[in-house]
Structures are given as structure tokens and as C-alpha cells.
C-alpha positions as CSV (number, residue, x, y, z in Angstrom):
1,X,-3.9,22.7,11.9
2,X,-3.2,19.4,13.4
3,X,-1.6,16.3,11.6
4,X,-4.6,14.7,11.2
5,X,-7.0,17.8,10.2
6,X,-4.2,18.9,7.0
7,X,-4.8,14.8,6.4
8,X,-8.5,14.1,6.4
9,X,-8.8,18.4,4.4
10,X,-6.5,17.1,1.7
11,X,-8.6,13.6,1.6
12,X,-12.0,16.5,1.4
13,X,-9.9,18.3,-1.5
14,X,-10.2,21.8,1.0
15,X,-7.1,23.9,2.0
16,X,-4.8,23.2,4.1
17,X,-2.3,25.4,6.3
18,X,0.2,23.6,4.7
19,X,1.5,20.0,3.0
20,X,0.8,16.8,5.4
21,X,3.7,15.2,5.8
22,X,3.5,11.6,6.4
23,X,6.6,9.3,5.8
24,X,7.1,5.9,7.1
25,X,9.7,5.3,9.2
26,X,9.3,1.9,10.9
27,X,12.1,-0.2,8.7
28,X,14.1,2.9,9.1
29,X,13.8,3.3,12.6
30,X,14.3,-0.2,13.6
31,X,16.4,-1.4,11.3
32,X,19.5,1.3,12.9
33,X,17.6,0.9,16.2
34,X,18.5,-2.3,16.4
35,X,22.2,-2.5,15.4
36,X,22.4,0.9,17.6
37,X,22.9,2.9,14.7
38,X,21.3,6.1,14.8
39,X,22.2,8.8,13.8
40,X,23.8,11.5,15.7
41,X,21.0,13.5,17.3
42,X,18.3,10.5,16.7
43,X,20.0,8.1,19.5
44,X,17.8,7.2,22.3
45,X,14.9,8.9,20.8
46,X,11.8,6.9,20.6
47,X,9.8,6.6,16.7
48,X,7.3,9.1,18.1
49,X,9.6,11.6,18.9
50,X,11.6,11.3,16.0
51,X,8.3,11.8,14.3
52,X,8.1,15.2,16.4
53,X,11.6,15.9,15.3
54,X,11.1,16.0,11.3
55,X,7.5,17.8,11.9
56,X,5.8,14.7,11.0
57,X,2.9,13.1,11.4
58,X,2.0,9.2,11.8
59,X,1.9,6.9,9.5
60,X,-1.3,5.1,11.5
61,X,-1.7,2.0,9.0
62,X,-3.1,-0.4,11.6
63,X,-6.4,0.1,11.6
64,X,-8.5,-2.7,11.7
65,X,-12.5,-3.1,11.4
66,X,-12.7,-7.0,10.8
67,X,-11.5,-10.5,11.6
68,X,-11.0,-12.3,8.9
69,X,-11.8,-16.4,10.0
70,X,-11.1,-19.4,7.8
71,X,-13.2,-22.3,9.0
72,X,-12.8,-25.8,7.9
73,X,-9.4,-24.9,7.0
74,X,-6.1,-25.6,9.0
75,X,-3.3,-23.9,8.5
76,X,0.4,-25.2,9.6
77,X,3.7,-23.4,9.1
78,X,7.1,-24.7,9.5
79,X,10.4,-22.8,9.4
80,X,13.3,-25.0,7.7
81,X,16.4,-23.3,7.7
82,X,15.5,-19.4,6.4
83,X,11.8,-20.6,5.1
84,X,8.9,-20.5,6.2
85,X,6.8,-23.4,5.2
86,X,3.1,-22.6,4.8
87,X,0.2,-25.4,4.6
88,X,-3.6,-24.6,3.9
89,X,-5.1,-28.3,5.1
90,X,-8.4,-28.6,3.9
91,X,-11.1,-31.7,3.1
92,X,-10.3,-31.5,-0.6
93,X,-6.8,-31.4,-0.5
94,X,-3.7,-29.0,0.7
95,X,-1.7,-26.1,-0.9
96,X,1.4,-24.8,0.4
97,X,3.6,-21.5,-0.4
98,X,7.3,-20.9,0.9
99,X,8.8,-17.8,2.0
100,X,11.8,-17.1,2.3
101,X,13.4,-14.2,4.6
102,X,16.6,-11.8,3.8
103,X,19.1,-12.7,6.5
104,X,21.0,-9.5,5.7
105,X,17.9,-7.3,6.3
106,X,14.9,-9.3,8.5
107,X,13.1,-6.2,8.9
108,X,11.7,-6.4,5.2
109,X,9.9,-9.0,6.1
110,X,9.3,-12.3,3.8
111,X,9.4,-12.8,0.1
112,X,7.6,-15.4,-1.3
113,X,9.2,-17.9,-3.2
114,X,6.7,-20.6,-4.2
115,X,2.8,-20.1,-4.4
116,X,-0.3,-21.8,-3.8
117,X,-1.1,-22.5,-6.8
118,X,0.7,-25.3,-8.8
119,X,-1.8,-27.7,-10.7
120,X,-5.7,-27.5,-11.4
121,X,-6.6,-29.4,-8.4
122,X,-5.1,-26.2,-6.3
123,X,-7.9,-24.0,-7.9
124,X,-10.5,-25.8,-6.2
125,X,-8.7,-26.1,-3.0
126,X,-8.5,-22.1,-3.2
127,X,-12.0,-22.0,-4.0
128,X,-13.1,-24.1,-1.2
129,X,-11.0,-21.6,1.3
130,X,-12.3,-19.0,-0.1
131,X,-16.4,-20.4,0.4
132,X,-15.4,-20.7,4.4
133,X,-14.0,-17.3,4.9
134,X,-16.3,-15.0,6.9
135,X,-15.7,-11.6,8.0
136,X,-16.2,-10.9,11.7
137,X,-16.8,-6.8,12.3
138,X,-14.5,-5.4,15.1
139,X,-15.4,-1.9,15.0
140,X,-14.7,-1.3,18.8
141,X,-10.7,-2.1,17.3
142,X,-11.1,0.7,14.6
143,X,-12.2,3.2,17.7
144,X,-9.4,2.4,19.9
145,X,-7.1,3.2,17.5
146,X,-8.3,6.1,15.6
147,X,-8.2,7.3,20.2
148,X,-4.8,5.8,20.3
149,X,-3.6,8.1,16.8
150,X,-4.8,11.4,17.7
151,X,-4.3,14.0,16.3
152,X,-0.7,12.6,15.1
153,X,-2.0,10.7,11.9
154,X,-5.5,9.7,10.2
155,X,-6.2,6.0,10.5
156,X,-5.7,3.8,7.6
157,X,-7.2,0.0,7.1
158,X,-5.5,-2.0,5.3
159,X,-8.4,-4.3,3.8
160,X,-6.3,-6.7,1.8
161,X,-6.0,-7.1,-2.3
162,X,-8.8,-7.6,-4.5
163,X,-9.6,-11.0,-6.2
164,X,-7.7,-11.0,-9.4
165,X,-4.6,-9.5,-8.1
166,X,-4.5,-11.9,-5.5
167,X,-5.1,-14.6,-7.9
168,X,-2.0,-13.2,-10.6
169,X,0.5,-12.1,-7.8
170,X,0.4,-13.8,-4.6
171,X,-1.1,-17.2,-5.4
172,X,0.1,-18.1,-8.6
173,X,2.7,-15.5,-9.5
174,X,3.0,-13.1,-12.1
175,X,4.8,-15.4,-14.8
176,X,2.9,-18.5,-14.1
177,X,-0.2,-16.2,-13.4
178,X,-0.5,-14.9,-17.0
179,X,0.4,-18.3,-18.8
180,X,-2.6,-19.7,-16.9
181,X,-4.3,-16.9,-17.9
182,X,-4.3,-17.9,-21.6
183,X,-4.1,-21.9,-20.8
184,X,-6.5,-22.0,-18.0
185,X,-8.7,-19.2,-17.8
186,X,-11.8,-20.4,-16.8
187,X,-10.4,-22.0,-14.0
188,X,-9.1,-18.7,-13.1
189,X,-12.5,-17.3,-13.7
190,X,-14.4,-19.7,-11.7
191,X,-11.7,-18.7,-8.4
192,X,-12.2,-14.8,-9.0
193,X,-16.5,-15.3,-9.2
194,X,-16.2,-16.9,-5.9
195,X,-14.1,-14.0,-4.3
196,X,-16.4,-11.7,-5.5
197,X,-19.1,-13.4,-3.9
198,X,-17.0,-13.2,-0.2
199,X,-15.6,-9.5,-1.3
200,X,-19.4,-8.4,-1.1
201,X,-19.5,-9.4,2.2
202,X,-16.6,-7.5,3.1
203,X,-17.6,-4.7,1.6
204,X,-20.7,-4.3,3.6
205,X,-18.6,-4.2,6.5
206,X,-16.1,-1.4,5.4
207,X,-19.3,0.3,4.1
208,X,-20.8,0.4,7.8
209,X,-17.7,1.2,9.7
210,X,-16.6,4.0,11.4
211,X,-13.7,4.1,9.3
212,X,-13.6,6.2,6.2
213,X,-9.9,5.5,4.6
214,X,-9.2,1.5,3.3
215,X,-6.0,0.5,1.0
216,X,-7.9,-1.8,-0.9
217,X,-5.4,-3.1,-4.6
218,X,-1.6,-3.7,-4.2
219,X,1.7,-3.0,-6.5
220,X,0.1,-2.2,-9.7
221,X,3.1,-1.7,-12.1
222,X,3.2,-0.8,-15.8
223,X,5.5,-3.7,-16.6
224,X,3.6,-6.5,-14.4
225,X,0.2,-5.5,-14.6
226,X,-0.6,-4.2,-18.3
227,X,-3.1,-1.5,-19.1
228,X,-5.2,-4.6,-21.1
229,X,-5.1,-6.5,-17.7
230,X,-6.0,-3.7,-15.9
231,X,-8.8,-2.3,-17.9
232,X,-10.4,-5.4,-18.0
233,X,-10.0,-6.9,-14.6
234,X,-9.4,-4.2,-12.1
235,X,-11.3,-1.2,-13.4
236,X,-15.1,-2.5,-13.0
237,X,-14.0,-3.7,-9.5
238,X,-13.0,-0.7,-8.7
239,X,-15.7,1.2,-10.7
240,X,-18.0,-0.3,-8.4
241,X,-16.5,-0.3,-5.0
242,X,-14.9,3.9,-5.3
243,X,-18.3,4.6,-5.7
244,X,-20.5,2.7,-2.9
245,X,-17.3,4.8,-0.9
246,X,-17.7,7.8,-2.0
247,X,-21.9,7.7,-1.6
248,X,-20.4,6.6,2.4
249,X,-18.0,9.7,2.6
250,X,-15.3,7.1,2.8
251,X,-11.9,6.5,0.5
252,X,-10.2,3.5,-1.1
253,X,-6.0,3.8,-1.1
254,X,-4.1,1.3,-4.0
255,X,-0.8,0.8,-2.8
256,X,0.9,2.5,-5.7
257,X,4.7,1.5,-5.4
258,X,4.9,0.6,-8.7
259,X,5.6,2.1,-11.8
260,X,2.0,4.1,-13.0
261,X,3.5,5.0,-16.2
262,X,1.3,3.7,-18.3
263,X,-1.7,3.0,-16.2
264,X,-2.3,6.7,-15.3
265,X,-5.7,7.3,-17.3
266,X,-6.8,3.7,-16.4
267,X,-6.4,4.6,-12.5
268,X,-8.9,7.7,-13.1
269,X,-10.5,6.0,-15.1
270,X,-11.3,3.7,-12.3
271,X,-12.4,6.4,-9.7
272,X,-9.5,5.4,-7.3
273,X,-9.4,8.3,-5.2
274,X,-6.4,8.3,-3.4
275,X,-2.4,6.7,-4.8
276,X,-0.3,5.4,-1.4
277,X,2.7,5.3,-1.6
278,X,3.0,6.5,-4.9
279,X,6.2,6.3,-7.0
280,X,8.1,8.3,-9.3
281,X,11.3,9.5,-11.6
282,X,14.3,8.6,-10.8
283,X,13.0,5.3,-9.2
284,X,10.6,4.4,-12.0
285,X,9.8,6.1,-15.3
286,X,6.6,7.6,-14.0
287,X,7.2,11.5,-13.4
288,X,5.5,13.5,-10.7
289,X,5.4,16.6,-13.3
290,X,3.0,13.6,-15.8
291,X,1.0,12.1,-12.9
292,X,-0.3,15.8,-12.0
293,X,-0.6,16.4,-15.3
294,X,-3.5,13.7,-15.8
295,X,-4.9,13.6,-12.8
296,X,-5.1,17.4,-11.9
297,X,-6.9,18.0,-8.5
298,X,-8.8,14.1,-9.0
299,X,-6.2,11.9,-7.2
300,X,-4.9,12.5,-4.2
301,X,-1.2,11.6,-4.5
302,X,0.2,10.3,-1.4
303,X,4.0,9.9,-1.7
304,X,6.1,11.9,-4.3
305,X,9.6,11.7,-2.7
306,X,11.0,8.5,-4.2
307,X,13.1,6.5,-1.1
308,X,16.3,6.7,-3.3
309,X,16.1,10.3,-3.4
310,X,17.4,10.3,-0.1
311,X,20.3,8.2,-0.6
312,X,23.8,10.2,-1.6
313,X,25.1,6.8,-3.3
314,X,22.3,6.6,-5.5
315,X,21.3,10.4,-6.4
316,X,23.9,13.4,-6.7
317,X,23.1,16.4,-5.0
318,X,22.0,17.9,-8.7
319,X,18.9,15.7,-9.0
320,X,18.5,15.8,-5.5
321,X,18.0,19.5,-5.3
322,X,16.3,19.8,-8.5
323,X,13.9,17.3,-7.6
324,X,12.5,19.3,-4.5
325,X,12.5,22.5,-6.9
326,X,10.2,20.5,-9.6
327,X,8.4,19.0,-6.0
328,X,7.4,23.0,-4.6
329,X,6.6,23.9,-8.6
330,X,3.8,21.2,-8.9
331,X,2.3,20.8,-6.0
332,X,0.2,23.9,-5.8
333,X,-1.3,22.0,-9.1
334,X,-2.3,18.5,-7.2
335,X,-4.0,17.2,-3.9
336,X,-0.5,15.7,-2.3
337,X,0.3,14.1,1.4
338,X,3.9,14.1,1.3
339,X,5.5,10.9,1.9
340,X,8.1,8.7,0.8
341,X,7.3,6.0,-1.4
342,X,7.8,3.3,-0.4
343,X,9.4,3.8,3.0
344,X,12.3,5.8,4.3
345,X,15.3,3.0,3.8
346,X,18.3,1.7,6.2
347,X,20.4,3.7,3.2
348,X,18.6,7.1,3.7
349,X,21.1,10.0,5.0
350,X,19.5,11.6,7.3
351,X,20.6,15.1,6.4
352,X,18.8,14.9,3.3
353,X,15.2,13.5,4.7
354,X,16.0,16.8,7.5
355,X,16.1,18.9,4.2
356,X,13.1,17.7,2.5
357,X,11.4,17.7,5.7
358,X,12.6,21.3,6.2
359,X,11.2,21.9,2.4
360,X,8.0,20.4,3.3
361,X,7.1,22.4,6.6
362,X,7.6,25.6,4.7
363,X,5.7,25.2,2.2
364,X,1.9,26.5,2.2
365,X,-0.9,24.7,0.2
């Protein structure tokens, strides 16, 4: 079987020849790329055929389907100094976040360090954005792609968060996000009915593509997004959504990074088909052995090898090896893509991802 056919067969809960194997190796790669240090026997190799070399396949996460346009809004960024200064100019006033960049390791990206949303008048200023964003389909985009992967990988489109974790985490923060929660909630409320509005729109469109496998909900943790915050404001999104999918033959992804521990009936509960990325002992209390244990053969767990795992300073050869042991016990149990949650680091030593990939291309479903 091909990359993509053990993919898209684990996705249709049938058999596979054996486990996909799927990590992400971008900040990896390019990180030691660019400081030419690879490892012996990677240098001078390109991503792809490094990919070849571990027996992987390709993690294809650039799918796209839509445009997303903001009319009647302008948006200006300055950088000062290691920030990047972000302005949403609009009739009824301006927002602005700042993000801030990691000079000692670029290739993370940027972390934000002030959001949008500061006072009440910023609520309506995000409402008025989000009542002049459309959705544009792109569809001939999607086909290109899925052409351009192959049979390396199975496209992935990565559809953004859903309202009320945008709201909490990215626009006002999580600590500000759940005192306004209890000081100003219908102003909160009133933000999250007009995304739903514009979500519906969207949905249409992912509903109609060609594409059938969306990441769709973001870094869900057990400390930072409660089981009473979840059941009530994530679950009946997702209720609804997972299963206008599933009556399309199509999948949503959340982008499970975080710790599930306590939020492991709640995901099932929501008919969330598929965990990216998904996280477990030793870097967060959540175990592999309990995740299969709820979900069974209902949630396809994409991840299970925890990024320090395959870092010597951080694990002893003990818990490395009897982590892959408890890893080939289990997974004849659960529905798994093997993949490393949430990337394979700058720290990893490569001996060790060579070992687990060696683990994983033995292995028969």
C-alpha cells in the first residue's frame, strides 16, 4: 500500500498493510538545515528524501479550498525591534495584537503577546470584522495539491479555529478570556453568535469541496480549556459540524497538542473523529494506554510518539524503550497514524526517531 492509501484506510477504519507513518519534520529539517547541521548521513539531502529515508510519508497540511477576504477592513503591521505590530483599521475603531518572535529559534514562528481584545469597545470592532468576512471557494487550489502530494501523504486543510476558542485564546487570552467570561459575558456571546453566522458560510464551502480531511479546533488542554467550558461551548459546535461531515464522507482533525486528560469522554462525546497531533505521557499526563482505553476503535489518534521522547537529555533509554513496547501492545486496540506530536524538535537525536521509525515499518495493523 501507498502512503496515502494506509492514510485515507485508517481515516475508513479498514485494514491497513501496516501503521501510516506521518511525522512532521519542517522545524526539524530547517531548523539544522539552516545552521548546516545535519546529521551525519542527512546532509545534502532534501526534506522529501529524508522523508524516503525514515519510510515516511508527507505531512501534506497545505491544503487550501477558500480565500478568506476581510472587506472594509485594513490591516497594517509594523515590526519594532523583535515585534510585530498588528492593526485591524476599521470605521468603528482599531484593535491591535503584538507578536513577538524567539530570536534563539525563528523557525517557531511568532507568539503572541498582546491581543485584540482590551476594552468593550474592541468587541464590537471584532464583530464588525467579523460581519465583512466572506469566504471565496478555491477548489482548483485543493486539486493541485492533493496532484502535487501523491501518493506521499493525504491532503489536510487547515480551516482555522472555531468561534469561542478564538474568542478565549487568540483574541483575548486565556486569563483575561475567562474573567470576561464571568464580567462580560454577553458581550462575549453577542461576538460568538455573529461567528456562527459567518462559520455557516464556511461550512458550506468545506461541505462542497473536493476535500474530505479539515483541522477545524486548536490546543484544547485539560488545564486551559476545562471539561465545563468544553461541554458547554465546544461540544454542540462540534455535535453539529462532525456530523454534516460524516453525512459528506468527509473528517474534522482538532489539533490535539494539549493535554486530553480530562477531556477524553467530552471529545467522543463530541463526535470528533480524528485527534492531530495528539499528545501523551511523559509530555502530559494523558496516557496512550487511557486514550485507547476510552475511545476504542472511535477516534482515530494521530500522533502517540511525544517529541521529547526522542530527546536523550530529556528521556533515559528506560522510558524510551518501554514506551515503544507499551506503543506495539496498544495499537492493535486503536485506529493510529503514527506521528509525532507536536513536531519532531531541533533537540531530537536522530538515532532514536531511526529507531522508532524502524519500530513503526515493522509493525503490521
Amino acid at each position: 500500500m501507498t502512503h496515502r492509501e494506509r492514510f485515507l484506510a485508517v481515516l475508513e477504519g479498514k485494514k491497513t498493510d501496516k501503521i501510516p507513518w506521518v511525522p512532521r519534520l519542517d522545524i526539524w529539517y530547517n531548523y539544522h538545515r539552516n545552521r548546516n547541521t545535519l546529521p551525519y548521513g542527512y546532509q545534502g539531502l532534501s526534506l522529501k528524501e529524508i522523508q524516503h529515508k525514515i519510510k515516511a510519508g508527507k505531512s501534506a497540511r497545505a491544503g487550501k479550498i477558500f480565500t478568506k477576504i476581510l472587506e472594509n477592513v485594513d490591516i497594517k503591521e509594523e515590526v519594532i525591534g523583535s515585534e510585530l505590530h498588528r492593526y485591524m483599521v476599521t470605521k468603528v475603531g482599531t484593535v491591535r495584537e503584538v507578536l513577538v518572535k524567539d530570536p534563539d529559534f525563528p523557525e517557531s514562528g511568532y507568539i503572541r503577546k498582546e491581543h485584540f481584545i482590551k476594552t468593550l469597545d474592541d468587541y464590537r470592532v471584532m464583530e464588525y470584522i467579523e460581519r465583512y468576512t466572506r469566504y471565496e471557494p478555491d477548489y482548483a487550489a485543493y486539486t493541485a495539491y492533493d496532484e502535487q502530494i501523491g501518493d506521499e501523504g493525504f491532503p489536510l486543510c487547515i480551516i482555522g479555529d472555531i468561534p469561542m476558542n478564538t474568542i478565549i485564546r487568540d483574541w483575548l487570552g486565556y486569563e483575561r478570556g475567562y474573567l470576561e467570561l464571568y464580567d462580560n459575558e454577553d458581550a462575549i456571546a453577542s461576538l460568538n453568535n455573529v461567528m456562527l453566522e459567518n462559520m455557516a458560510d464556511m461550512q458550506k464551502i468545506v461541505l462542497e469541496s473536493p476535500a474530505r480531511l479539515f483541522l477545524h479546533g486548536m490546543h484544547f488542554d485539560t488545564q486551559m480549556t476545562p471539561p465545563s467550558f468544553f461541554k458547554k461551548y465546544m461540544i454542540p459546535y462540534f455535535q453539529d459540524f462532525c456530523t454534516k461531515l460524516s453525512y459528506a464522507n468527509k473528517w474534522l482533525a482538532i489539533h490535539q497538542d494539549g493535554d486530553a486528560a480530562l477531556l477524553l469522554d467530552l471529545i467522543q462525546e463530541a463526535r470528533i473523529p480524528v485527534v492531530d497531533c495528539f499528545a501523551t505521557y511523559p509530555m502530559v499526563t494523558c496516557t496512550l494506554r487511557d486514550s485507547i482505553r476510552t475511545w476504542k476503535d472511535s477516534v482515530v489518534i494521530w500522533g502517540g510518539i511525544p517529541s521529547i521522547l526522542l530527546c536523550k537529555a530529556t528521556v533515559d533509554d528506560e522510558l524510551f524503550e518501554s514506551y515503544l513496547s507499551e506503543f506495539k501492545e496498544l495499537e492493535p486496540e486503536a485506529r493510529i497514524i503514527a506521528a509525532v506530536s507536536d513536531n519532531v524538535m531541533p533537540e531530537t537525536d536522530i538515532d532514536r526517531l531511526e529507531r522508532v521509525s524502524e519500530m513503526i515499518s515493522s509493525m503490521r495493523a
